[in-house]
ZANU-273641 format. One record per atom (N, C-alpha, C, O): z, y, x. Coordinates in pm, whole numbers, plus 32768, in hexadecimal, padded with zeros to 4 digits. Each point is the difference from the previous one (the first is absolute). Example, Ala and Ser with C-alpha at 12.3 -4.5 7.8 and 13.67 -1.06 7.14 Angstrom:
     pz     py     px
   830C   7DC7   8527
   8000   8077   7FA7
   8000   8078   805A
   8042   7FFE   8068
   7F76   806B   7F75
   8006   8077   8052
   8049   806D   7FB3
   8011   806F   8033
//
This chain:
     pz     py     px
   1A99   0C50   41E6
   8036   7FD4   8080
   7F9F   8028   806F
   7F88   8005   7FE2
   8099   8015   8091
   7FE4   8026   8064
   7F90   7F9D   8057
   805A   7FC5   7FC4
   7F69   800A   806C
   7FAC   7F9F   8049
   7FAB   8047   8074
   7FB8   8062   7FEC
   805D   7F52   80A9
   7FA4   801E   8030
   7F9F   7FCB   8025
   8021   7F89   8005
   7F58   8080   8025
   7F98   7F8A   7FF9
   7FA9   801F   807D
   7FE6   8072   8026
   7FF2   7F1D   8016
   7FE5   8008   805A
   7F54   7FE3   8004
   7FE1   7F95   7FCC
   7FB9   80B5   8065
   7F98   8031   7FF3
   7F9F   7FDA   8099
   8025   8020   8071
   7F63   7F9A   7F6F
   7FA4   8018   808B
   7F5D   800E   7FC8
   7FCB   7FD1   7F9B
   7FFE   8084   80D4
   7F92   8030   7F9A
   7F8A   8020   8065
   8010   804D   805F
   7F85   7F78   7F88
   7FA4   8044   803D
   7FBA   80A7   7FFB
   7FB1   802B   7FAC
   807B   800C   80AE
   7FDD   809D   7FCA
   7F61   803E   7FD1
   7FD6   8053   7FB0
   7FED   7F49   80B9
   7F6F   805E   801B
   7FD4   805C   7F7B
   7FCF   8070   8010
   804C   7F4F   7F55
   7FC3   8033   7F90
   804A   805A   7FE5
   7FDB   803F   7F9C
   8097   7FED   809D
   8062   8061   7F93
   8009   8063   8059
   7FBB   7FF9   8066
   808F   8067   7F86
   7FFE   80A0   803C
   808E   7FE9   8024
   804C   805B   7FDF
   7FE9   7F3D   805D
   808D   8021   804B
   805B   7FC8   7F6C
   7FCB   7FDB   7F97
   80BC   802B   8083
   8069   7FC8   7FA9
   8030   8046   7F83
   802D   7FD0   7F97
   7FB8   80DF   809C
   8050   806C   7FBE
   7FAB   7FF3   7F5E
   7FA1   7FB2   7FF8
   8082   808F   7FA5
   7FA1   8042   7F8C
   7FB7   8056   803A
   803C   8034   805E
   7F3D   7FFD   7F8E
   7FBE   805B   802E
   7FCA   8026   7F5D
   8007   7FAC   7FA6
   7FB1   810F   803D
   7FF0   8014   7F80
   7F53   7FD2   800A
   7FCA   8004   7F92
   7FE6   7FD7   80D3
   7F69   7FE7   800C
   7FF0   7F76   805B
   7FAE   8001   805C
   8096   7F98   7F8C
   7FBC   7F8D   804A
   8092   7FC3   7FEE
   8070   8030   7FEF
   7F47   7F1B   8022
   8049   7FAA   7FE5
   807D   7FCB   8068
   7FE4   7FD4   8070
   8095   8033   7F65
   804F   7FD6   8049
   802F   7F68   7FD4
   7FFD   7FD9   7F8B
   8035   7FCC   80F7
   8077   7FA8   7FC7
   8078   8002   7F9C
   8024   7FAA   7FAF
   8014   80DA   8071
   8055   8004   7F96
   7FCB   800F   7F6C
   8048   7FDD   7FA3
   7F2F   805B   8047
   7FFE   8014   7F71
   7FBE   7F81   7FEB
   8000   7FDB   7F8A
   7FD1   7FE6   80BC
   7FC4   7F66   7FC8
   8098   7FAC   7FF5
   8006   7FB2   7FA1
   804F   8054   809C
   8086   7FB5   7FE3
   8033   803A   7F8D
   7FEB   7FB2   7FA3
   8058   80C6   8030
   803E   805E   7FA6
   7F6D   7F9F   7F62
   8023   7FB2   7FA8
   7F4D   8080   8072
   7FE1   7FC9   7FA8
   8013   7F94   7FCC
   8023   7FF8   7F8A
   7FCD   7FA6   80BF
   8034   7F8F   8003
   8060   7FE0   7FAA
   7FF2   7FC8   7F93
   8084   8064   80AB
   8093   7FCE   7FA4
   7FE9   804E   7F73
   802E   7FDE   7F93
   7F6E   80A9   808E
   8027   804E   7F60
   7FC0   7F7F   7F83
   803E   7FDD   7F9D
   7F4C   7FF6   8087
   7FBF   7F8E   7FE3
   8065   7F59   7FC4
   7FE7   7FBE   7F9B
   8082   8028   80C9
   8033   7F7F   7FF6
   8070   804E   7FC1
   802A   7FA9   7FB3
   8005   8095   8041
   8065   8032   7FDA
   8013   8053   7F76
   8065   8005   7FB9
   7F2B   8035   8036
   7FEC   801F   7F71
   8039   8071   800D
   8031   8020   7F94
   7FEC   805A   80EC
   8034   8091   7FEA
   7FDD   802A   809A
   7FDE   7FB9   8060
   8032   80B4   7F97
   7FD4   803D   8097
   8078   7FF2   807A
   806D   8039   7FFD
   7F74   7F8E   8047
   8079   7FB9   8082
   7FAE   807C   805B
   7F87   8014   800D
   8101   8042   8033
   7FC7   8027   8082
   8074   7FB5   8056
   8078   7FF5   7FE6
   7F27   7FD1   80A6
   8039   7FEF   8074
   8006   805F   804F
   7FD3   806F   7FE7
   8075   7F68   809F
   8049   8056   8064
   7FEE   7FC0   80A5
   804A   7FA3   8020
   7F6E   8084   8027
   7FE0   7F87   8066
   8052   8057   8077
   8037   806C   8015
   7FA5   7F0B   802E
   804D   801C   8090
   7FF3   8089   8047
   8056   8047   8036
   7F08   7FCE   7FB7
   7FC3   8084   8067
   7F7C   8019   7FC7
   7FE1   7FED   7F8B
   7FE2   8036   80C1
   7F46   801C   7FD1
   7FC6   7FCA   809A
   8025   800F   8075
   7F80   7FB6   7F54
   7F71   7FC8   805A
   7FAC   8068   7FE9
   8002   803B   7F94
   7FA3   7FEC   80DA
   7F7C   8033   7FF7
   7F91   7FBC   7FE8
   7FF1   7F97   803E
   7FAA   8091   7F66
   7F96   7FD1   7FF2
   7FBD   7F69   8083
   7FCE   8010   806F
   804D   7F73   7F4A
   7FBA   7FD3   8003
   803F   7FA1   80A7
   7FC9   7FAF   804A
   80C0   8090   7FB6
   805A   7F96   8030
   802D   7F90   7F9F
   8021   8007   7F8A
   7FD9   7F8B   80CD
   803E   7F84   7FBF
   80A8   7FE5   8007
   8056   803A   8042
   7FB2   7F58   7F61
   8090   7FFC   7FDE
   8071   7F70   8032
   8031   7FD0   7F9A
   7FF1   7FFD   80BE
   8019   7F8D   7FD8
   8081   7FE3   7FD1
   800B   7F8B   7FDC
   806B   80C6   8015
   805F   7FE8   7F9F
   802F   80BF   7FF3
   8000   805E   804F
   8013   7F99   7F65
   802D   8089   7FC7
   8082   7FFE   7F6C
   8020   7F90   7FD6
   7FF7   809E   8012
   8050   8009   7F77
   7FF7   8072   7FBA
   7FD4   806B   802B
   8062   7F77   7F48
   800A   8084   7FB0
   8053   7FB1   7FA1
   8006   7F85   7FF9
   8041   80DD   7FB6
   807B   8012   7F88
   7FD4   7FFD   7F97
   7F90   8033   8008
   808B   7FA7   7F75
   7FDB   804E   7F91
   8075   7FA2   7FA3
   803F   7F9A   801C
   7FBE   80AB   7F7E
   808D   8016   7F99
   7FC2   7F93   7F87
   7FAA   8039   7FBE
   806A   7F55   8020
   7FBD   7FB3   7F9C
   805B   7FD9   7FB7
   8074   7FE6   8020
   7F45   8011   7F4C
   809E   7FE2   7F6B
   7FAD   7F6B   800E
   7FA9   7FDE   7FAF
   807B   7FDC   80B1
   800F   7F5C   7FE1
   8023   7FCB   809A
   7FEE   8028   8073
   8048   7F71   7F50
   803A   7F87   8069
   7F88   7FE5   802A
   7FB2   7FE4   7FA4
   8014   8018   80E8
   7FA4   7FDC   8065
   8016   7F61   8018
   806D   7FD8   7FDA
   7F4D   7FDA   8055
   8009   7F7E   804A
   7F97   7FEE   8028
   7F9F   800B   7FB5
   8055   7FD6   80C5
   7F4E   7FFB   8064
   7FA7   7FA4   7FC1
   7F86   8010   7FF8
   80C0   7F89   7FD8
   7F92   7F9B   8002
   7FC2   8004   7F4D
   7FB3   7FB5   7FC2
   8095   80BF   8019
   7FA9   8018   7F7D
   7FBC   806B   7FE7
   7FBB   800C   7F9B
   8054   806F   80DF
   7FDA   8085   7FDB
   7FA9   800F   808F
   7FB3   8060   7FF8
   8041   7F48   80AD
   7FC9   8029   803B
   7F62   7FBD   7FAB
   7FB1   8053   7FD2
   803E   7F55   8026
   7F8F   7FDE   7FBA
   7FBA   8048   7FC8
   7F87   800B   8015
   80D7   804B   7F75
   7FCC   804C   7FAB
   7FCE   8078   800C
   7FAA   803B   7FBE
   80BF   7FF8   80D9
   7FC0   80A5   804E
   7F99   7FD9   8039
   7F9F   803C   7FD2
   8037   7F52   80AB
   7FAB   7FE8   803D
   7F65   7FC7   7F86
   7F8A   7FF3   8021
   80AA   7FFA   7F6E
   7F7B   7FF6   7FDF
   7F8A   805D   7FB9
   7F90   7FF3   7FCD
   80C5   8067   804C
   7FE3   8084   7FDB
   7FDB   8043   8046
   7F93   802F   7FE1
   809E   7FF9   8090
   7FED   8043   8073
   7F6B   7FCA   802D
   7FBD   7FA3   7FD5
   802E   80AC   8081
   7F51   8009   8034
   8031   7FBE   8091
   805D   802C   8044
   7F51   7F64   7FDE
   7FDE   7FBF   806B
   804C   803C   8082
   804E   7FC4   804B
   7F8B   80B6   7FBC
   803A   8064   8079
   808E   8010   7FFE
   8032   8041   805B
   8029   7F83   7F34
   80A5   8007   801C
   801B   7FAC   7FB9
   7FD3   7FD5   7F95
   808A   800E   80B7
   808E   7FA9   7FBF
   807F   8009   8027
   8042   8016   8066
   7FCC   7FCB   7F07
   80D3   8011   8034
   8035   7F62   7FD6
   7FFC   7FB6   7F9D
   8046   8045   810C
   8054   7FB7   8038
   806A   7F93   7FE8
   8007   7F86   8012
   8063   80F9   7FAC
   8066   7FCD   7FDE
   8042   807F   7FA8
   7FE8   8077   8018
   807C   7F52   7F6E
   804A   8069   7FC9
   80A6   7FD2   8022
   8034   7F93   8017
   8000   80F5   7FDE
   80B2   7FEC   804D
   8067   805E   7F9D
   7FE9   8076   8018
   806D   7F7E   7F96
   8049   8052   7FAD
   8036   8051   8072
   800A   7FC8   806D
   8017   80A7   7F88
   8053   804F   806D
   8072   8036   7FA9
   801F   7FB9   7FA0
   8029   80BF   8073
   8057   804B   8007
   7FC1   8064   7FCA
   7F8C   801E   801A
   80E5   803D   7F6C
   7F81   804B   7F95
   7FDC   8071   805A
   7F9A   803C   7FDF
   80B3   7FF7   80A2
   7FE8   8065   8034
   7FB7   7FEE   8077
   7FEA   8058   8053
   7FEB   7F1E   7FB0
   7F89   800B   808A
   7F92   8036   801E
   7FA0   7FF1   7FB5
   8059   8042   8098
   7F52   803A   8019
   7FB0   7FB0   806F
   8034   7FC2   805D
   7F54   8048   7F8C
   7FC8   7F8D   8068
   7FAD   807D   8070
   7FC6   7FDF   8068
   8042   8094   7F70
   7FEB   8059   802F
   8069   8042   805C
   7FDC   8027   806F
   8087   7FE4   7F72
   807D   806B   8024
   805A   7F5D   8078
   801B   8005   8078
   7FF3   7FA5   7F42
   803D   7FA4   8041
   7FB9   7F99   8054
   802C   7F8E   8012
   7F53   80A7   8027
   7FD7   7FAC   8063
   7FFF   8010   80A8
   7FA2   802D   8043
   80B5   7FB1   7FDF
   8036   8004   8081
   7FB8   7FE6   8065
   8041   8021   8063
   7F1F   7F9C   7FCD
   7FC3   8000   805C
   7F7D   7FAC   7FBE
   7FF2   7F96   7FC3
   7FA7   80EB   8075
   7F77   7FAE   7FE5
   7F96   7FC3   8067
   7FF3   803D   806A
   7FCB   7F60   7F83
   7FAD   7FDE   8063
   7F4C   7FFE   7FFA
   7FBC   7FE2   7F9E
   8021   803C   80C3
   7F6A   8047   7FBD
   7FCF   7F84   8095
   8044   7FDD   8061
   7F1C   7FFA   7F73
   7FB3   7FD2   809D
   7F88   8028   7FE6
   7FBC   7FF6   7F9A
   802A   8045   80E8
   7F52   801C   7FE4
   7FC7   7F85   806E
   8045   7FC0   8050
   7F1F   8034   7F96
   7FD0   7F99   8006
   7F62   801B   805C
   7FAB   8045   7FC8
   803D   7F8C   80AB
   7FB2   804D   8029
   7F9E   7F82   802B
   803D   7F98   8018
   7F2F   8065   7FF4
   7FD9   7FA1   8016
   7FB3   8045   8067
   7FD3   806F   7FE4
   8010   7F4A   80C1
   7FCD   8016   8089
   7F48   7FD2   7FCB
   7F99   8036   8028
   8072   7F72   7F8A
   7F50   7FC8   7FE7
   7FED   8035   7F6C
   8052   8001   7FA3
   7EEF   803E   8064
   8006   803A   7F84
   7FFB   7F6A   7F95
   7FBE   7F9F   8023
   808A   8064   7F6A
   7FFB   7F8E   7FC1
   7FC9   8013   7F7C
   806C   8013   7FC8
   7F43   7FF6   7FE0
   7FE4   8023   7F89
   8077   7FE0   7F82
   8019   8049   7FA0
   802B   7F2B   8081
   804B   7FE7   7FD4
   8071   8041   8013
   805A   7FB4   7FDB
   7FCB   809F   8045
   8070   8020   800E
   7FE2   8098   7FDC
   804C   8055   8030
   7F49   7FD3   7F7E
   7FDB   808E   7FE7
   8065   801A   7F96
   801A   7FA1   7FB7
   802F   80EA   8030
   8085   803C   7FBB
   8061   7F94   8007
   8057   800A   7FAA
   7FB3   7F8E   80A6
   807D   7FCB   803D
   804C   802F   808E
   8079   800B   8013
   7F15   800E   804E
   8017   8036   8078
   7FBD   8050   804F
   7F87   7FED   8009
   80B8   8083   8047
   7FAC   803C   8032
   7F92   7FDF   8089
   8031   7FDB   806B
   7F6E   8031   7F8B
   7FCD   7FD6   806F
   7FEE   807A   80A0
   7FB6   8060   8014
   809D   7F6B   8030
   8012   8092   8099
   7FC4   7F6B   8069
   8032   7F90   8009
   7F79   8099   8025
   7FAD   7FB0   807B
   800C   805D   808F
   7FE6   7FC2   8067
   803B   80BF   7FA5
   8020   8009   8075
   8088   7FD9   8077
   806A   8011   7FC4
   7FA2   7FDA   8080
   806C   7FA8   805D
   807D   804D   8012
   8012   8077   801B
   8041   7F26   7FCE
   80AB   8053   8004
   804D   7FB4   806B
   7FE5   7F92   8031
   8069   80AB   7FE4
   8083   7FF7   807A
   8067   7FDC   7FAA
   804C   8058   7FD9
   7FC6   7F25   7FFD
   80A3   7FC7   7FD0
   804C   8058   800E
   8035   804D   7FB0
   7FD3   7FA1   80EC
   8087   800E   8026
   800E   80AD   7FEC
   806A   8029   7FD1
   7F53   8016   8045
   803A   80AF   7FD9
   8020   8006   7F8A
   8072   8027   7FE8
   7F37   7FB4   7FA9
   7FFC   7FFB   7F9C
   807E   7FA9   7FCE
   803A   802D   7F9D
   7FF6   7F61   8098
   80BE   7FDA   7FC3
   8073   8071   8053
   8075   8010   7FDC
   7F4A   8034   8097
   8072   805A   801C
   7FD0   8081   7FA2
   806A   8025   7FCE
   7F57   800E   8014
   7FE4   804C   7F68
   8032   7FF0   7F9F
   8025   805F   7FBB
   7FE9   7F34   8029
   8037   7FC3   7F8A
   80B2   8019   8004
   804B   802E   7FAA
   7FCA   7FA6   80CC
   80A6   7FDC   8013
   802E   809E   7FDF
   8064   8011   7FBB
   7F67   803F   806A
   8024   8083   7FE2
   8038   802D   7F88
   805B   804F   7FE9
   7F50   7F61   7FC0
   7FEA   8028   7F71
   808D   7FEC   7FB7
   8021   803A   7F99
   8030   7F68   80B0
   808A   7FBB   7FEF
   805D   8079   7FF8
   8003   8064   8048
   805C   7F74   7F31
   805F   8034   7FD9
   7FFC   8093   7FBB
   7F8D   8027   7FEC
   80D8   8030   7FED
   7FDC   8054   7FC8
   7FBD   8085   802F
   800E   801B   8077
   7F9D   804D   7F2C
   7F98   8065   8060
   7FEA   8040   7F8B
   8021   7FCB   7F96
   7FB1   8095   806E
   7FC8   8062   7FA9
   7F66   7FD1   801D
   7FCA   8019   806C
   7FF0   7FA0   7F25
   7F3D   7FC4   8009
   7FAB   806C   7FCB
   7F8F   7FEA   7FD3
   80B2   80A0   8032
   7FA2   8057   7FAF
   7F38   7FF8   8035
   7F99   8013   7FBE
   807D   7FCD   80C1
   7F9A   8021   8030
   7F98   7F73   7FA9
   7F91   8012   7FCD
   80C5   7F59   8038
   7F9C   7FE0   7F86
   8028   7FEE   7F97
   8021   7F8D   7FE3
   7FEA   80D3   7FC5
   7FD5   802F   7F7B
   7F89   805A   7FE2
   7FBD   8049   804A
   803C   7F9B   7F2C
   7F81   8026   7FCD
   8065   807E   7FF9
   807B   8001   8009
   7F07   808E   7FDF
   8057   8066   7FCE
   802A   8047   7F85
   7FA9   7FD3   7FB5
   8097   8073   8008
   8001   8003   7FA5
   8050   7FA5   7FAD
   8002   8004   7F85
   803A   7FB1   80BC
   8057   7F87   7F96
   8070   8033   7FEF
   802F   8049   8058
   8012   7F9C   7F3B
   8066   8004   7FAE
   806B   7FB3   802D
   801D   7F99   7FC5
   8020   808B   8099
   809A   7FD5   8026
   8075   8064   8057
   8003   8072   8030
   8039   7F41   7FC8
   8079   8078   803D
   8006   801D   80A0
   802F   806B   8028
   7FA7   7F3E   8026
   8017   7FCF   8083
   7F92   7F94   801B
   7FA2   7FC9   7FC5
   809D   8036   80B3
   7F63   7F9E   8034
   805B   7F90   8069
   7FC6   7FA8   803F
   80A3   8066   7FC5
   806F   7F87   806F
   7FC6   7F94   7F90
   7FEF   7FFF   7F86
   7FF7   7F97   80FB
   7FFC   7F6D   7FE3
   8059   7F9D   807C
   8011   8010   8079
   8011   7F9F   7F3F
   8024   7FA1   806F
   7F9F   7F79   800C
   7FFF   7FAE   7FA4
   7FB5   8042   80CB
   7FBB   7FAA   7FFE
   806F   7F80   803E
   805E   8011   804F
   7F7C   7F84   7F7C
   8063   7F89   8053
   7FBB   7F80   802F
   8037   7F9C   802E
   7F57   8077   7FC1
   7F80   7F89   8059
   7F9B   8026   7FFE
   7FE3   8027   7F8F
   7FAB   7FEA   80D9
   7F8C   7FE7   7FDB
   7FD1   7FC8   8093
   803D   8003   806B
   7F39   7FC4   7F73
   7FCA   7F9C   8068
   7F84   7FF4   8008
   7FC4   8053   7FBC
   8001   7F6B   8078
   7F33   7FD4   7FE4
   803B   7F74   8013
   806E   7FEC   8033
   7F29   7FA0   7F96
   8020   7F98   803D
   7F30   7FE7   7FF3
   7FBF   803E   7FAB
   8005   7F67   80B3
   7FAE   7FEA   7FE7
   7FEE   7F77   7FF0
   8054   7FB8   8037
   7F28   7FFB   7F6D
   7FDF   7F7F   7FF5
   7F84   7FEA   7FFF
   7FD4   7FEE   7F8E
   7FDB   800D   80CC
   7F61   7FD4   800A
   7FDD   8089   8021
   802D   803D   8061
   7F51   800A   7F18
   7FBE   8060   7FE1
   8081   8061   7FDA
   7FF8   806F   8034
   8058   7F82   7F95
   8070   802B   7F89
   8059   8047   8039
   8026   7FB2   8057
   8030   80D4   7FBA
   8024   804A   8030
   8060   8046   7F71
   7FC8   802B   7F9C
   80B5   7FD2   8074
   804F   8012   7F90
   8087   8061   8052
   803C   7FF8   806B
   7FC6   8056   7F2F
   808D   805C   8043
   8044   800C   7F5F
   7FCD   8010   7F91
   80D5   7FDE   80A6
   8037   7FB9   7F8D
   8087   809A   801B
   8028   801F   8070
   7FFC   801B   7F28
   806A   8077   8009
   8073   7FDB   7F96
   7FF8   7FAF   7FA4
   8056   808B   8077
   809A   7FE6   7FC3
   802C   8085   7FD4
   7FE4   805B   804E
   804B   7FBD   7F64
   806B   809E   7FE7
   8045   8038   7FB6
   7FD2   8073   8001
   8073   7F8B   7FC7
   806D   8058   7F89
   7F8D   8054   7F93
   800C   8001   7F85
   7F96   8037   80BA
   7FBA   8009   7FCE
   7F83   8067   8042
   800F   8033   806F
   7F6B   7FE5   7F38
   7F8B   8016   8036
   7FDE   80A5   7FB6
   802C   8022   7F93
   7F83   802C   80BF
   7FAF   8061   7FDF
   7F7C   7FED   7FD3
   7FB6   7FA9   802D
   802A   80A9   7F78
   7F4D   8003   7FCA
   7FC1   7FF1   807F
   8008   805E   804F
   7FC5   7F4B   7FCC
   7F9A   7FCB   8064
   8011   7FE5   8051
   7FAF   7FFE   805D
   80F9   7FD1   7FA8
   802A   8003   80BF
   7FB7   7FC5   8065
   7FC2   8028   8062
   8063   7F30   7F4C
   7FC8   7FAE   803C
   7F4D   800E   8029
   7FC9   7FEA   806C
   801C   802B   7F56
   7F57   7FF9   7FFB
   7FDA   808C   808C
   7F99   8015   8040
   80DF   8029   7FC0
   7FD6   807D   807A
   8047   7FE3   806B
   7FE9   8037   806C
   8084   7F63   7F81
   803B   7FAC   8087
   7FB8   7F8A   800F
   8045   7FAE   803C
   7F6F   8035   7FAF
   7F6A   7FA4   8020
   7FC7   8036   8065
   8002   7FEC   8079
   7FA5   8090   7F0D
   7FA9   804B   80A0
   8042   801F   8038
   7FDA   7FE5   8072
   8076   8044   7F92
   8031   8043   808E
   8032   7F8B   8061
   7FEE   8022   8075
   8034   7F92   7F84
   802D   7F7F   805B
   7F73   7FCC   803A
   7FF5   7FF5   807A
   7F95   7FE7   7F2A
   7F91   7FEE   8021
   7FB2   804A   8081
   7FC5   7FCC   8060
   8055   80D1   7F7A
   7FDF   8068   805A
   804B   8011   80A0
   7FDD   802F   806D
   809F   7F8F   7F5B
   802B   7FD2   8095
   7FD4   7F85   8045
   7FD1   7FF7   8072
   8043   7FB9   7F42
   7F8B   7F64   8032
   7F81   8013   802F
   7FCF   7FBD   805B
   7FFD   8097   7F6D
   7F76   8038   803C
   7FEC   8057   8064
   7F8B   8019   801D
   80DA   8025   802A
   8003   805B   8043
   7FDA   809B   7FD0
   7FE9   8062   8048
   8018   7F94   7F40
   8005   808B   7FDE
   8054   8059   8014
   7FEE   8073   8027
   8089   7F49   7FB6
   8077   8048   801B
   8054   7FF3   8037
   804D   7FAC   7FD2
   7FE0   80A2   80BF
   80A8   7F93   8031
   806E   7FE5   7FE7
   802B   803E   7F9E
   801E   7F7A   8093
   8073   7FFA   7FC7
   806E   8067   7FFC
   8061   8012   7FB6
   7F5B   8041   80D9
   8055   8071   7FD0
   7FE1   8067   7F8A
   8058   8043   7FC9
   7F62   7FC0   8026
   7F92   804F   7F9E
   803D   7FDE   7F5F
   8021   804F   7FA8
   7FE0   7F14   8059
   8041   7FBF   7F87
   80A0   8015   7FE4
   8037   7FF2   7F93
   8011   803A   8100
   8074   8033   7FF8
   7FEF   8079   7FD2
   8040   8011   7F99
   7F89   8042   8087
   8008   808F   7FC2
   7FC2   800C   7F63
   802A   8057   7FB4
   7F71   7F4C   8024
   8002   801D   7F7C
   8059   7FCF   7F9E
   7FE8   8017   7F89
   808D   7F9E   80A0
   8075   7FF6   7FB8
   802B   8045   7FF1
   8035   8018   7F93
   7FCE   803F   80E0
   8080   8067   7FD2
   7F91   8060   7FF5
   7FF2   803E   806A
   7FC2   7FE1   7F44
   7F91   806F   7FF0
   8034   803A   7F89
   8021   8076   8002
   7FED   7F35   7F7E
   7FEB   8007   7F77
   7FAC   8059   7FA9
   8006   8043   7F99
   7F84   7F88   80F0
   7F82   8049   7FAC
   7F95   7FA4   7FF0
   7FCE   7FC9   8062
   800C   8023   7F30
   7F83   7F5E   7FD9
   7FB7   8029   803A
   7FC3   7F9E   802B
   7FF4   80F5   8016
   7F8D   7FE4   8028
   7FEE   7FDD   8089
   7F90   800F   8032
   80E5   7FBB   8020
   7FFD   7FD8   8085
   8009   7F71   8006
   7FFD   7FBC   8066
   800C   8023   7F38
   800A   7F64   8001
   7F63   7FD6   7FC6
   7FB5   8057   7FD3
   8020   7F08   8035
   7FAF   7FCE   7FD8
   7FEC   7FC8   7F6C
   8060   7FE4   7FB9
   7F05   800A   801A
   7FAB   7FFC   7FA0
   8068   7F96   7FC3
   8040   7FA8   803A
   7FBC   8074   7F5F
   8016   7FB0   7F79
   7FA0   7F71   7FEC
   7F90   8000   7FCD
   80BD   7F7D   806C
   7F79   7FAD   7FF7
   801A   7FDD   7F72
   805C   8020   7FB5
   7F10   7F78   8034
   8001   8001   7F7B
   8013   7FAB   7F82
   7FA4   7FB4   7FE3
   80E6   8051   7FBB
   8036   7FDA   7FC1
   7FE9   7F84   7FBF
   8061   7FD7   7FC0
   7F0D   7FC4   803E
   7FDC   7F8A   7FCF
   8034   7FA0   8055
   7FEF   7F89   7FE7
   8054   809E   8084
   8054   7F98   807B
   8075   800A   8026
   802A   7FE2   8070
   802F   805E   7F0B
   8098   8021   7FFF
   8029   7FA9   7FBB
   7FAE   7FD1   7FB1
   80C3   8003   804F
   8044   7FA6   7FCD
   8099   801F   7FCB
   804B   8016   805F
   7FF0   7FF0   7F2F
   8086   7FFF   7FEF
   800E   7F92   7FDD
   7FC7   7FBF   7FA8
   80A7   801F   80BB
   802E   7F75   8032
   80A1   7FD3   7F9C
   800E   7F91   7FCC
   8035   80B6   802F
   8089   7FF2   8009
   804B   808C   7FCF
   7FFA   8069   8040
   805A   7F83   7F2A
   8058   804D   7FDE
   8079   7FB6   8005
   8010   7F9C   7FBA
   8057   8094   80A4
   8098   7FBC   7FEE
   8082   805C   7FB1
   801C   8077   8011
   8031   7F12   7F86
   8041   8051   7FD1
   809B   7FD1   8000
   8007   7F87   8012
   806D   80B2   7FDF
   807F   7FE4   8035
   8001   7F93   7F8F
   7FBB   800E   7F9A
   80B2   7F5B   8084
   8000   7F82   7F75
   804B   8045   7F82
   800C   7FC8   7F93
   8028   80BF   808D
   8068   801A   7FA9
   7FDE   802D   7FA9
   805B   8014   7FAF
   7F39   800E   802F
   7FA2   806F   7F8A
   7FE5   7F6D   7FB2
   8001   8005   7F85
   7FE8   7F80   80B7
   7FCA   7FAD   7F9F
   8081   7FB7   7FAA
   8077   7FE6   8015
   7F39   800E   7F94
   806B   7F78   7F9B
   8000   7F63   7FF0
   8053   7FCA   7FB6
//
């Protein structure tokens, strides 16, 4: 039967979500895992891939299991296994043809920025201490709204067909020291978010104007856009999926 399970994980130790053939991923510490409780080799199927050493706070993945699941006898048994740095959530029977990959309809990512250097908050958040302009920086943002071709932030070299996204929120909200920009979208490119950071930053800072930030939209060239900030202060927030895949 089909199950999907729902996953949050501290990244810093692992090399991102994907299998990699030289360093440790989430998925092969999960996949081990079940091969372990399960007594045969389980491969899962996740929502997307994280980069190295982004964090997780709900995510999902699929996998095909010959037994009747029930949480309150098998989450115990995954989580006590699993290494400190993850846990899964909750388990959900689906539909034998669901994918938690193919059928996830909008993801939500927040990066996390802290104004004071905080030790505590080292590979949680990034620390940027020079002074920003809100307000350019949410009309930057508003831009970002609705659908666009994001080639310009992508990494290069990635493996997809197209680069149209539809973005459908994003925002900063701040609280004290704490500086958070929260994105919405059908879905994401290798590094979008993390290069629609800097570059919003670079307008907050006056690096870049807003007209400037208009033209590297429509550039779809990465190297006109801004630095890749860095991935210990990303967050996947939120995989949503239609009720109908579930059982």
């Amino acid at each position: 039967m089909r199950y999907f399970f729902e996953i949050s994980y501290n990244g810093t130790p692992y090399h991102g979500w994907q299998n990699q053939p030289n360093a440790i991923s989430v998925q092969q510490v999960v996949e081990d895992c079940f091969t372990k409780v399960f007594r045969k080799k389980i491969d899962i199927v996740g929502s997307g891939r994280t980069d190295t050493g982004v964090h997780c706070v709900r995510q999902f993945f699929h996998a095909d299991i010959d037994a009747k699941l029930n949480e309150e006898e098998w989450l115990p048994k995954l989580n006590s296994i699993l290494p400190r740095f993850i846990a899964i959530n909750s388990i959900r029977p689906v539909k034998a043809d669901a994918s938690a990959r193919y059928d996830a309809k909008e993801r939500t990512y927040e990066y996390h920025i802290t104004r004071v250097k905080n030790p505590i908050l080292l590979e949680r958040a990034y620390y940027f201490f020079r002074p920003l302009d809100m307000e350019i920086m949410e009309r930057a943002t508003n831009l970002l709204l609705g659908e666009h071709d994001f080639q310009c932030f992508s990494k290069t070299n990635t493996d997809v067909n197209h680069f149209i996204c539809t973005i459908k929120s994003a925002r900063w909200n701040q609280k004290g020291d704490m500086l958070v920009f929260t994105i919405t979208a059908n879905r994401f490119l290798r590094g979008m978010v993390r290069s629609v950071v800097g570059t919003l930053l670079n307008v907050g800072s006056g690096k870049t104007t807003l007209k400037q930030f208009q033209e590297i939209l429509k550039s779809k060239d990465r190297k006109q856009a801004g630095m890749n900030v860095p991935a210990d202060a990303l967050y996947l927030i939120n995989v949503k999926y239609p009720k109908s895949i579930f059982l």
